[in-house]
DOLUMRO-205630 format. One record per residue: residue number from 1; residue in one letter; chain; x, z, y of N, C-alpha, C, O in turn. Coordinates in steps of 0.05 Angstrom, whole numbers. Example, Ala and Ser with C-alpha at 12.3 -4.5 7.8 and 13.67 -1.06 7.14 Angstrom:
NODE   dokol   roba   guvex     n.c1     n.c3     n.c2    ca.c1    ca.c3    ca.c2     c.c1     c.c3     c.c2     o.c1     o.c3     o.c2
NODE       1      A       A      264      156     -114      246      156      -90      264      156      -66      285      169      -66
NODE       2      S       A      257      142      -45      273      143      -21      258      157        1      268      161       23
This chain:
NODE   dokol   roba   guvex     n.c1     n.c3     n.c2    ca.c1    ca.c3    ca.c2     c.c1     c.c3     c.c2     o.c1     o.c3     o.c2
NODE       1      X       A     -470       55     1415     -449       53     1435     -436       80     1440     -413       85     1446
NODE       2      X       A     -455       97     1436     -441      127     1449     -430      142     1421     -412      159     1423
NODE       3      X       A     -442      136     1396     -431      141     1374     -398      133     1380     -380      149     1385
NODE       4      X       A     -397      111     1377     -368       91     1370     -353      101     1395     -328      101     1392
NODE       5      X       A     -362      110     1422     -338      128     1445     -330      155     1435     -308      166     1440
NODE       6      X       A     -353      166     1418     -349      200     1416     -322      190     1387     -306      207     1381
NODE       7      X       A     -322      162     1372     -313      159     1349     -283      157     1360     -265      171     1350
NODE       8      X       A     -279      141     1379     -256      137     1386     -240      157     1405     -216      161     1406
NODE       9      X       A     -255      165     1416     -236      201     1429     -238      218     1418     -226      238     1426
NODE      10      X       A     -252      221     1394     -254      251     1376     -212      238     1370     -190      246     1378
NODE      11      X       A     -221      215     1350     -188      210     1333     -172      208     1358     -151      215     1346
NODE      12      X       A     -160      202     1390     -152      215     1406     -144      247     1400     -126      258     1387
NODE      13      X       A     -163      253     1414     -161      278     1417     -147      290     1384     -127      304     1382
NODE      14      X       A     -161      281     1366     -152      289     1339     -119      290     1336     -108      310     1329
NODE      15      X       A     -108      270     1341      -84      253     1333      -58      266     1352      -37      275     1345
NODE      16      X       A      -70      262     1380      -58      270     1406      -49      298     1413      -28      303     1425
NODE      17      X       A      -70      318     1405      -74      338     1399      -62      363     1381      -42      378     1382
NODE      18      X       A      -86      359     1362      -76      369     1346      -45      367     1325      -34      388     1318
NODE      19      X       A      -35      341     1319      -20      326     1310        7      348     1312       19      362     1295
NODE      20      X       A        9      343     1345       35      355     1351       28      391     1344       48      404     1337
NODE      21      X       A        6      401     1346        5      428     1341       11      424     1313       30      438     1305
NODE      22      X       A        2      414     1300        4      421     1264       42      418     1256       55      430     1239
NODE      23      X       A       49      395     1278       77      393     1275       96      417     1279      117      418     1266
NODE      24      X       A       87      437     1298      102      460     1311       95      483     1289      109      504     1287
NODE      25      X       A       73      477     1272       68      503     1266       64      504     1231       56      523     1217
NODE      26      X       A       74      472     1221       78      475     1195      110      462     1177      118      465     1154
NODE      27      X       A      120      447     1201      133      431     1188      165      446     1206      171      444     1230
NODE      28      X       A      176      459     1187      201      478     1198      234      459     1198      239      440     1182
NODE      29      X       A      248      467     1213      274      463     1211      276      424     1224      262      416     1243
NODE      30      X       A      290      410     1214      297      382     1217      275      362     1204      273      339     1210
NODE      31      X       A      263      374     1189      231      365     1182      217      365     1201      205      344     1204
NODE      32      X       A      215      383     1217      199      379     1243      202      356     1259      183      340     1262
NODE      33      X       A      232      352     1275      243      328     1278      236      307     1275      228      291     1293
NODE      34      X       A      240      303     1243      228      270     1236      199      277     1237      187      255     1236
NODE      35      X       A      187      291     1238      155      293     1238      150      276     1273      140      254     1279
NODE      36      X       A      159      293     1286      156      281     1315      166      260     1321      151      246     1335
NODE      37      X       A      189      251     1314      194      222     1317      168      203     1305      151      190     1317
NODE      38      X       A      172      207     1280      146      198     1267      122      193     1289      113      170     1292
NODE      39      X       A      114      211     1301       96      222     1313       98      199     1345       83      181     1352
NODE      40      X       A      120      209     1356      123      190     1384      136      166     1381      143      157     1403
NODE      41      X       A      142      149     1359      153      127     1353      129      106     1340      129       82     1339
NODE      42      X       A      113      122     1333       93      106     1307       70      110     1304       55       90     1306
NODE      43      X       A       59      134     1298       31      144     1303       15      130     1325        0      111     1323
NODE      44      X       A       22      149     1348       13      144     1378       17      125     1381        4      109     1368
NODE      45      X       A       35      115     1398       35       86     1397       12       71     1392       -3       63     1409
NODE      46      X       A       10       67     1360       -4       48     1343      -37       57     1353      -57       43     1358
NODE      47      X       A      -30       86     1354      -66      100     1366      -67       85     1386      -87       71     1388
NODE      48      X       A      -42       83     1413      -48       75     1440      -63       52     1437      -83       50     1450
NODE      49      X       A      -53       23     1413      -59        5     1407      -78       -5     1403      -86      -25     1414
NODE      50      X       A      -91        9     1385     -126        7     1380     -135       26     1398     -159       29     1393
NODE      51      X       A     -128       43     1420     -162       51     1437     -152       26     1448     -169        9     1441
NODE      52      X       A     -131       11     1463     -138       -2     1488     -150      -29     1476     -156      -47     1492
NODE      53      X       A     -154      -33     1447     -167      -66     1439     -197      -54     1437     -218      -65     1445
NODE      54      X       A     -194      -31     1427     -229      -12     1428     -235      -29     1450     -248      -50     1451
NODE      55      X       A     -220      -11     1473     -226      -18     1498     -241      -39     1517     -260      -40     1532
NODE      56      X       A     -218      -57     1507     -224      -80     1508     -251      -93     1502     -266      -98     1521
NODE      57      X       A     -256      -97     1484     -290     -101     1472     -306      -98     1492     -321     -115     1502
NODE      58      X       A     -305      -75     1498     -320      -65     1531     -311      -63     1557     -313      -42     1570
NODE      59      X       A     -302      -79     1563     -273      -65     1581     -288      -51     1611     -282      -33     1627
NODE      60      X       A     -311      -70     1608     -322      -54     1639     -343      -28     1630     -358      -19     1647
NODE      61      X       A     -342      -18     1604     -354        2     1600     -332       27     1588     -336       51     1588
NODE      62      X       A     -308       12     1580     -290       31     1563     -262       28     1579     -242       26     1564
NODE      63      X       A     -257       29     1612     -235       16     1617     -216       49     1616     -192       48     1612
NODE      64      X       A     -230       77     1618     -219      101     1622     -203      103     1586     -180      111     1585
NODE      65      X       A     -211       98     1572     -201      112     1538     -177      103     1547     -169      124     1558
NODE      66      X       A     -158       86     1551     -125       93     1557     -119      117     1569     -105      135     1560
NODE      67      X       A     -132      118     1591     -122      131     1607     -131      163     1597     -118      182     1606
NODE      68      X       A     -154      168     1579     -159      183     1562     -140      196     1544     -131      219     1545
NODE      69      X       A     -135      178     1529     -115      185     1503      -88      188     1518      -74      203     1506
NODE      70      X       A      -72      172     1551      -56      184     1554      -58      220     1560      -49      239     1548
NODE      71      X       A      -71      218     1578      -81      250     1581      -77      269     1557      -59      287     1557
NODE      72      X       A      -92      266     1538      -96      275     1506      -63      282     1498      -53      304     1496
NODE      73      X       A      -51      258     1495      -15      262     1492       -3      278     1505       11      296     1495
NODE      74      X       A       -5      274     1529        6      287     1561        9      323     1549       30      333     1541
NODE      75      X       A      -19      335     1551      -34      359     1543      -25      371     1518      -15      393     1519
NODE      76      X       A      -26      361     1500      -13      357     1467       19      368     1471       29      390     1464
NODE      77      X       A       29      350     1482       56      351     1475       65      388     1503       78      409     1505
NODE      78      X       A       50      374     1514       62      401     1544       56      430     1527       71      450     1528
NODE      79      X       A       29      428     1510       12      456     1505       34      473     1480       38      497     1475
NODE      80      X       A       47      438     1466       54      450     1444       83      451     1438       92      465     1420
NODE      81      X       A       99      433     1457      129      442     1455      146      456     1488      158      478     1489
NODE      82      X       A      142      436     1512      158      467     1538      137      451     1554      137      427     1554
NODE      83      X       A      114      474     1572       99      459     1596      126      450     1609      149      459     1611
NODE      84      X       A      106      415     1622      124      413     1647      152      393     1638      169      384     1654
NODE      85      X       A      151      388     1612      178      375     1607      170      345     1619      150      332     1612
NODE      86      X       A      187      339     1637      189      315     1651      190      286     1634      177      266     1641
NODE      87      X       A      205      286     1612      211      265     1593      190      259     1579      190      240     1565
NODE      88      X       A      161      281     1582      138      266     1567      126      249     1579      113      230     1570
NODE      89      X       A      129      257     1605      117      235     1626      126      211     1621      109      196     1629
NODE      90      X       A      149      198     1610      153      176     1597      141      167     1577      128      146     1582
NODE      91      X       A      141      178     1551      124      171     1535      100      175     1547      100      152     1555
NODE      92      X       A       73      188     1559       64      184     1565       54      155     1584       35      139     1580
NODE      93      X       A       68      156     1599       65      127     1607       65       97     1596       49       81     1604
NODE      94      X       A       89       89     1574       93       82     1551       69       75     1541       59       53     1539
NODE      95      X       A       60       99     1533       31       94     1514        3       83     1532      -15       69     1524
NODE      96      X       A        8       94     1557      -20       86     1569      -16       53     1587      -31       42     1603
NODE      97      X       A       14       44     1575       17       14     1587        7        4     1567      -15       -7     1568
NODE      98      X       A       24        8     1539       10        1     1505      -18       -4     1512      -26      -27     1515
NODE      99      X       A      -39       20     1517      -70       19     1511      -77       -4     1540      -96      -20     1538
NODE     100      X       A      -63       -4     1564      -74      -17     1574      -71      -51     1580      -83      -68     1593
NODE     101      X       A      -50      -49     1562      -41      -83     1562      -53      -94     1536      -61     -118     1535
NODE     102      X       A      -55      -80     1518      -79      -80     1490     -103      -85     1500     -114     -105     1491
NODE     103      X       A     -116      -67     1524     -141      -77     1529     -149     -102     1543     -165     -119     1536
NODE     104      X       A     -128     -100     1571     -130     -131     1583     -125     -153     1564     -139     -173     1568
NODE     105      X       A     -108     -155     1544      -95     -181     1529     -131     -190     1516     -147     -209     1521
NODE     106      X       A     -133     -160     1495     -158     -169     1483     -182     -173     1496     -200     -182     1482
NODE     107      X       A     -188     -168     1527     -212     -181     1535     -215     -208     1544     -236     -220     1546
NODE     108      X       A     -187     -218     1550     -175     -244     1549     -176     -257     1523     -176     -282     1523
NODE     109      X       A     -177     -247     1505     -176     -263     1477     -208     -262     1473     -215     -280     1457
NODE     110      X       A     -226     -250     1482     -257     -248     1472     -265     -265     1495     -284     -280     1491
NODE     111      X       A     -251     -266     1522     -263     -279     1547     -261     -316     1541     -277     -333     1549
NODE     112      X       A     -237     -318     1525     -227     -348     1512     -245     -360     1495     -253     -383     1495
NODE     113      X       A     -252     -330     1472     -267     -351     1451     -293     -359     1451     -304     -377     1438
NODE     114      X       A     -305     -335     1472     -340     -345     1479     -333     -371     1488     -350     -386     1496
């Protein structure tokens, strides 16, 4: 159980994180760009997607990993492009409705089929 939490916020933290640092600091000019779109269109997102069905599985043991990996994004994006930019707070939010409507849907789908 504690394996498969440290499994799913390491790749958080991994993804959330680092992601956007590697974006700032390898990929130059209008490459960068589509890197980040990439990045806040598709990646994340899809990450938000699977913690909150993770989640789900457990939901009364794993209900924080949304609200986790939003944090993780939040942090990521502030540390590594302007603290404080207001518009991440959108995506941020975005993603932590994604992980948390992922988790309620799927404990409803496991709550159905028992």
């Amino acid at each position: 159980m504690k394996n498969m939490s440290r499994k799913y916020l390491l790749l958080s933290a991994v993804v959330m994180l680092l992601f956007p640092y590697l974006a700032v600091t390898f990929v130059q000019g209008s490459g960068g760009l589509v890197v980040c779109l990439f990045l806040f269109f598709g990646v994340d997102p899809f990450l938000s997607l699977m913690i909150g069905k993770a989640s789900g599985e457990n939901m009364r043991d794993r209900w924080y990993w949304p609200l986790v990996n939003a944090g993780f994004f939040l942090t990521g994006v502030w540390l590594n492009f302007e603290m404080g930019e207001p518009e991440f707070l959108v995506y941020t939010g975005i993603y932590l409705v994604i992980g948390c409507a992922a988790m309620v849907v799927w404990a409803a789908i496991k709550r159905r089929v028992k």
